[in-house]
C-alpha positions as CSV (number, residue, x, y, z in Angstrom):
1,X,-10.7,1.8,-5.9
2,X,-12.1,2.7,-2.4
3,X,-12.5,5.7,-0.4
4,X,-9.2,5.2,1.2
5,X,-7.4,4.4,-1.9
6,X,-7.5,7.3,-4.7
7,X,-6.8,6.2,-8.1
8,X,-4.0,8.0,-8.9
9,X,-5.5,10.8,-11.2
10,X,-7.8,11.8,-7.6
11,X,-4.6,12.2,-5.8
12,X,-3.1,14.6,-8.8
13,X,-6.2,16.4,-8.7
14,X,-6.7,17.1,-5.3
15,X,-2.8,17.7,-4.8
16,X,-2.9,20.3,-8.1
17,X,-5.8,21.9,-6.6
18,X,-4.9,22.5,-2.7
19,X,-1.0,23.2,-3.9
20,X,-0.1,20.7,-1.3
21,X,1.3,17.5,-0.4
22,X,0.1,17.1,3.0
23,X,-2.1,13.8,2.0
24,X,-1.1,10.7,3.7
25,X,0.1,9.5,0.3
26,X,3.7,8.7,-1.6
27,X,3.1,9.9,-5.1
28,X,5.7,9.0,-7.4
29,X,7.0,9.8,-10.7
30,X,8.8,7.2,-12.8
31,X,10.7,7.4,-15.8
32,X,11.4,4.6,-17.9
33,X,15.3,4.2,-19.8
34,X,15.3,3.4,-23.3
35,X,18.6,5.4,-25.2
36,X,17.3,7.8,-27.6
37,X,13.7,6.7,-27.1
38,X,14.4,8.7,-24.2
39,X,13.2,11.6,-26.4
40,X,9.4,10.7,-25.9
41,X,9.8,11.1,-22.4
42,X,12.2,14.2,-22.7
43,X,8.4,15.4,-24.1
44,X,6.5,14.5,-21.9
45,X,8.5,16.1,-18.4
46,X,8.9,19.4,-20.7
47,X,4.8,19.1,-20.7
48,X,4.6,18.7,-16.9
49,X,6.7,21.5,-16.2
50,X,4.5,23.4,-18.9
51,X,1.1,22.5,-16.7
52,X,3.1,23.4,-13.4
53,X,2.8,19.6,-12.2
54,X,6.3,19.0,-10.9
55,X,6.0,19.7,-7.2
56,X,2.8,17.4,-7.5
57,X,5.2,14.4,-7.0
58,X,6.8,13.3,-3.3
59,X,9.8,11.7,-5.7
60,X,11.0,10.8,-9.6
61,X,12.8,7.8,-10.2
62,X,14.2,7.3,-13.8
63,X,16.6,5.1,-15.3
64,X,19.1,5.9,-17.9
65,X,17.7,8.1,-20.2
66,X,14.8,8.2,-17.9
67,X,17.1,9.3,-14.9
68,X,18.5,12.4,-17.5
69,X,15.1,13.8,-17.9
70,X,14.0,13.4,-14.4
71,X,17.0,15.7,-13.5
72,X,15.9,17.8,-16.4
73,X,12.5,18.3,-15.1
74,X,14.0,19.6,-11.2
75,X,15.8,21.6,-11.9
76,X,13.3,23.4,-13.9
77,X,14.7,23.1,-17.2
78,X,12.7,20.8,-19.3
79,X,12.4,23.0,-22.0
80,X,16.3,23.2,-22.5
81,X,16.6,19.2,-22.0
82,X,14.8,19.2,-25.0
83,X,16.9,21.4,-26.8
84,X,19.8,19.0,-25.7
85,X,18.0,16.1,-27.0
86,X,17.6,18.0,-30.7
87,X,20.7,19.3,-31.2
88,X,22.4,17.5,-34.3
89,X,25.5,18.2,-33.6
90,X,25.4,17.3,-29.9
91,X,23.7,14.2,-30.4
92,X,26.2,12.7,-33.5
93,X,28.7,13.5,-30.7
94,X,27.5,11.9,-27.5
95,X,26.3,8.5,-29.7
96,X,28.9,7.2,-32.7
97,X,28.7,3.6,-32.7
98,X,31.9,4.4,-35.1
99,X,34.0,4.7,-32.2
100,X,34.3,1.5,-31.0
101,X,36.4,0.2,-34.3
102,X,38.9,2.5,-32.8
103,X,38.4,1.1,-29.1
104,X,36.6,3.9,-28.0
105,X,32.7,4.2,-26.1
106,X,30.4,4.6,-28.5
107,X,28.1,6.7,-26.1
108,X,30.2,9.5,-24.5
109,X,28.7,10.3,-21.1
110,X,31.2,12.2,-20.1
111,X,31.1,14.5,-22.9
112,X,27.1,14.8,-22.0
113,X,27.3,15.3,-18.4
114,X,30.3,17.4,-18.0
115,X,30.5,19.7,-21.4
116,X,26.4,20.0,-22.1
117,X,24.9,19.7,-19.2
118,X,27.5,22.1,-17.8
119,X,27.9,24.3,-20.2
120,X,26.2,23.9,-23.8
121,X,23.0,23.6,-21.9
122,X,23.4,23.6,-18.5
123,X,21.1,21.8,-16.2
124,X,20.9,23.4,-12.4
125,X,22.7,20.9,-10.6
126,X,21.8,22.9,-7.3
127,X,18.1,23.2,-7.9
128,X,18.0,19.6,-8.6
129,X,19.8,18.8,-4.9
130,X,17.6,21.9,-2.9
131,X,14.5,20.8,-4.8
132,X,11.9,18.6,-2.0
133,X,10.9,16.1,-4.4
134,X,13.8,14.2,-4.3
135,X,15.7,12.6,-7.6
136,X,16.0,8.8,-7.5
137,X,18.1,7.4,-10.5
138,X,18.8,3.7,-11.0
139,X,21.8,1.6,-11.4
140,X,23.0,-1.8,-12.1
141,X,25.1,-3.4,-9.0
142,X,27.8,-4.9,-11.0
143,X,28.5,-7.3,-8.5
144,X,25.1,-8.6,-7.3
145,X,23.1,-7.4,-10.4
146,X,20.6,-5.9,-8.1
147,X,19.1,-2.3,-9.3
148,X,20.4,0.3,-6.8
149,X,18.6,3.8,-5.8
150,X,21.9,6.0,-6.2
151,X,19.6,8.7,-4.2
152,X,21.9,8.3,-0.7
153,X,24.9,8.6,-2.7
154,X,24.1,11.9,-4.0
155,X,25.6,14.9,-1.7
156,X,26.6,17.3,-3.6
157,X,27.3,18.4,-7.8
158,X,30.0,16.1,-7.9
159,X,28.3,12.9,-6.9
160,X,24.9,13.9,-9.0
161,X,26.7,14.1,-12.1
162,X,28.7,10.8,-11.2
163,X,24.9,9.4,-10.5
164,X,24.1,10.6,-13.8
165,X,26.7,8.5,-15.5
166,X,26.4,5.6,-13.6
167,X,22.8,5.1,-13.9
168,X,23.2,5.7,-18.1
169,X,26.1,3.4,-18.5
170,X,25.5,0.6,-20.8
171,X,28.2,-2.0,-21.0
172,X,31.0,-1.6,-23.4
173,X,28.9,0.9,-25.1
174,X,29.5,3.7,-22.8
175,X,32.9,2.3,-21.5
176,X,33.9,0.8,-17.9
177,X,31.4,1.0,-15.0
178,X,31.2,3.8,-13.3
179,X,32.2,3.9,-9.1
180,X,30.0,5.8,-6.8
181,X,30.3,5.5,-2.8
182,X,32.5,2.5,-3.1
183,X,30.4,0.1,-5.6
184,X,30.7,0.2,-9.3
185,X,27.9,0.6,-11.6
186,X,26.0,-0.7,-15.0
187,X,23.6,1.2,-16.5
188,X,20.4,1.0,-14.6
189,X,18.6,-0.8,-17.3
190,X,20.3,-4.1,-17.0
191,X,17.9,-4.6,-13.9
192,X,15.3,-2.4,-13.9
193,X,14.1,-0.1,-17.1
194,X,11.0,1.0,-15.1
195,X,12.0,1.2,-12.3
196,X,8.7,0.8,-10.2
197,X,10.0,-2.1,-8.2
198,X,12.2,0.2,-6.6
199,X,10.2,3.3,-5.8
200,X,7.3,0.5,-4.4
201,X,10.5,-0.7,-2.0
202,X,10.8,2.5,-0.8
203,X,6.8,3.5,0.2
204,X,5.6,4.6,-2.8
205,X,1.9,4.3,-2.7
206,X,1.0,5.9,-5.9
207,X,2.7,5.8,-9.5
208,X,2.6,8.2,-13.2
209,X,4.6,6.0,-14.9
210,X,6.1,8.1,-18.6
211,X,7.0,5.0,-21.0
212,X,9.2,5.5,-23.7
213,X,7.5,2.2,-26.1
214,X,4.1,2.2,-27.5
215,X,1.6,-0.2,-25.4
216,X,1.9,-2.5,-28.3
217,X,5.9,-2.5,-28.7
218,X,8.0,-5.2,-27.2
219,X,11.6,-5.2,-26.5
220,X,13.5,-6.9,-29.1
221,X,15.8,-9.2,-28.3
222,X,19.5,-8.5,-28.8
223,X,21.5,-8.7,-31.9
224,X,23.9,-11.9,-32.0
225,X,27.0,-10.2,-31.5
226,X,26.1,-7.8,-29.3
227,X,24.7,-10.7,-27.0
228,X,28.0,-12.3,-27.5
229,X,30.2,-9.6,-27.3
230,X,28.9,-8.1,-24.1
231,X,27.6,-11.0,-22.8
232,X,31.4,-12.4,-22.8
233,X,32.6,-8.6,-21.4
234,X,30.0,-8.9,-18.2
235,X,30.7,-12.4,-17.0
236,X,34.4,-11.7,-16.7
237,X,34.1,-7.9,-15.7
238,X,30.6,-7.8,-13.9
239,X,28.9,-11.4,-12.8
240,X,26.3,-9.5,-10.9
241,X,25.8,-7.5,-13.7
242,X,25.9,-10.8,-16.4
243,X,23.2,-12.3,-14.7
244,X,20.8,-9.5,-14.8
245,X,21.5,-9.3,-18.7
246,X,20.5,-13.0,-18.9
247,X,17.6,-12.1,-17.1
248,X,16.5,-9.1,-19.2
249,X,14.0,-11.4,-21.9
250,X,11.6,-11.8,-18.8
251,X,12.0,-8.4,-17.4
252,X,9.7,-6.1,-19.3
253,X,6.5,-9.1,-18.7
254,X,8.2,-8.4,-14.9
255,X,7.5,-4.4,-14.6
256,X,4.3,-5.0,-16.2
257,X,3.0,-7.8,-13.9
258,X,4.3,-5.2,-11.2
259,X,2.5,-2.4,-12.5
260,X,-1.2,-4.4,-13.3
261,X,-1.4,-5.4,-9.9
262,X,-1.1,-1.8,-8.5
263,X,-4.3,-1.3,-10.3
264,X,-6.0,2.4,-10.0
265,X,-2.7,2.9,-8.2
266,X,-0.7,3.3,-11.1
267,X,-1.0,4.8,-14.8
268,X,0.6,4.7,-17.4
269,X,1.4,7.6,-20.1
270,X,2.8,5.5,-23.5
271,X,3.6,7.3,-27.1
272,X,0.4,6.6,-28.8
273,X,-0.4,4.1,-31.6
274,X,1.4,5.1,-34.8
275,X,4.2,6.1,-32.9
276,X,7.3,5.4,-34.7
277,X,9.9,3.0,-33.5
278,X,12.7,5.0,-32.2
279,X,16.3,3.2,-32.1
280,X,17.9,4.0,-28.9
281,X,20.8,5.2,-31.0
282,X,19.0,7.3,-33.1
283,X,20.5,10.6,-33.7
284,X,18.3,12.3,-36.6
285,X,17.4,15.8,-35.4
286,X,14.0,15.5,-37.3
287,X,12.8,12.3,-35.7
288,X,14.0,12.9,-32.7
289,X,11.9,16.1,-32.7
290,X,8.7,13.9,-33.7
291,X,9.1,11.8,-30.6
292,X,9.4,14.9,-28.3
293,X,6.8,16.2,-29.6
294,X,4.4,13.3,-29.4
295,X,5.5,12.6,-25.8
296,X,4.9,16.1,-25.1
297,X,1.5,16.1,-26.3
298,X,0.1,13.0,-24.9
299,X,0.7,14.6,-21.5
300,X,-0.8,17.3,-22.0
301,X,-4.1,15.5,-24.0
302,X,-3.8,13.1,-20.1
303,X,-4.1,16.3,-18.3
304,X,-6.8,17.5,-20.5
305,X,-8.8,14.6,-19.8
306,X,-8.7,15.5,-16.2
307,X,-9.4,19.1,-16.6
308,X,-6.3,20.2,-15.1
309,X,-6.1,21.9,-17.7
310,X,-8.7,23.3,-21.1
311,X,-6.3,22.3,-24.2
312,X,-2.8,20.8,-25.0
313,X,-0.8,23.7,-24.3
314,X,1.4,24.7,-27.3
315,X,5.4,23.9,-27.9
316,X,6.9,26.2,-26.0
317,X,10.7,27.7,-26.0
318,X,12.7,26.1,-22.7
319,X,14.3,28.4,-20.8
């Protein structure tokens, strides 16, 4: 990189150090989606809060579950997010596959964002709004397909917790799509599960990027009868949102193409090799508690590397 283009672990540094964001650079966080697998990166913001790194960033885009732990993270909370993530109980209630033999969701958002995130474990909704690096989630367009930054939509509690849902709302699986400012939404994944392109549309210059599969792990492609199932459900529902799951087979090559060509511009913080395979369904307290915790820890080893800070702090109790 030249002088006029930090990599950007110089412009975390210097930003860390000076306890400023006065450079003349965008610095962004993003947050891949992923379901459960969200719980790696539900590690890895809880270690960022830990190091004191959150007001680094200019903005934090996330999708899905990626867009759940951004929020997490500003409102100061990561700790608890984890919690959420962990609890047994919670998590056999917000994801039961079983449901749907009874025409039901199988992921129950609003139990998640209305009942634990406002009240079992509740995130600070105001914080999140007041806070001056600004909260970007993604959504599916339903009716173009395009991803959407739900950021101008969000006034007030209300609408944040609608962004919440919309941007988490996979077809079928977590019920109709959910309306926001007049357009309906998919969840953000359909178009975008790191959603880079987006935070590059809107000036980012620089980019952590927190993945939630191994550098080696590939999306798999969907089962049969989910393919045809929701495939059918889109194309008579959502045609915007039908063609971007056509399009999904070629979108993870996509975001990486995107991201190699930022160069020192961008990095990337992936679980480690030997990670385990998480399901993005998965609901065992005892695995999901592994991924946290490996998320958690490669942030911190990152940020050891830089000598921001000596050692990998040690699991800590949220607040």
């Amino acid at each position: 990189m030249s002088a006029l283009q930090p990599t950007v672990a110089e412009v975390i540094r210097d930003r860390f150090a000076s306890g400023s964001r006065s450079d003349s650079h965008r610095l962004v966080l993003v947050i891949e989606g992923g379901g459960s697998r969200g719980v790696y990166s539900s590690g890895m913001v809880h270690a960022l809060e830990q190091l004191g790194l959150t007001g680094v960033f200019d903005a934090v885009y996330g999708t899905s579950a990626g867009a759940i732990n951004a929020a997490w993270l500003l409102c100061g909370r990561a700790g608890r997010g984890v919690k959420a993530w962990t609890d047994a109980a919670i998590m056999r209630r917000a994801i039961d596959p079983s449901r749907m033999l009874r025409g039901r969701p199988a992921f129950d958002l609003n139990y998640l964002v209305h009942k634990v995130y406002d009240g079992l474990h509740p995130m600070d909704f105001p914080a999140i709004l007041a806070n001056e690096t600004t909260f970007h989630p993604i959504a599916t367009d339903i009716a173009t397909g395009a991803p959407v930054d739900l950021h101008p939509q969000i006034v007030d509690k209300a609408t944040l917790q609608t962004a919440l849902r919309a941007s988490s709302g996979l077809p079928l699986l977590a019920g109709p799509p959910v309306e926001l400012g007049g357009r309906r939404y998919f969840d953000g994944g359909l178009a975008e599960t790191v959603p880079v392109r987006s935070a590059l549309q809107a000036g980012a210059t620089h980019a952590l990027i927190l993945r939630t599969r191994r550098v080696d792990e590939r999306r798999p492609p969907a089962p049969w009868l989910h393919d045809v199932v929701g495939g059918t459900y889109m194309r008579f529902l959502a045609p915007g949102a039908y063609r971007a799951w056509k399009l999904r087979p070629g979108q993870q090559a996509l975001e990486d193409g995107v991201i190699a060509g930022m160069g020192g511009a961008a990095t990337q913080i992936h679980p480690p090799a030997g990670s385990p395979d998480i399901s993005s369904v998965e609901t065992d307290p005892g695995i999901l508690s592994r991924g946290m915790e490996i998320g958690r820890r490669a942030v911190a080893e990152f940020f050891a590397e830089l000598c921001l800070v000596a050692s990998p702090p040690a699991p800590q109790a949220g607040p």
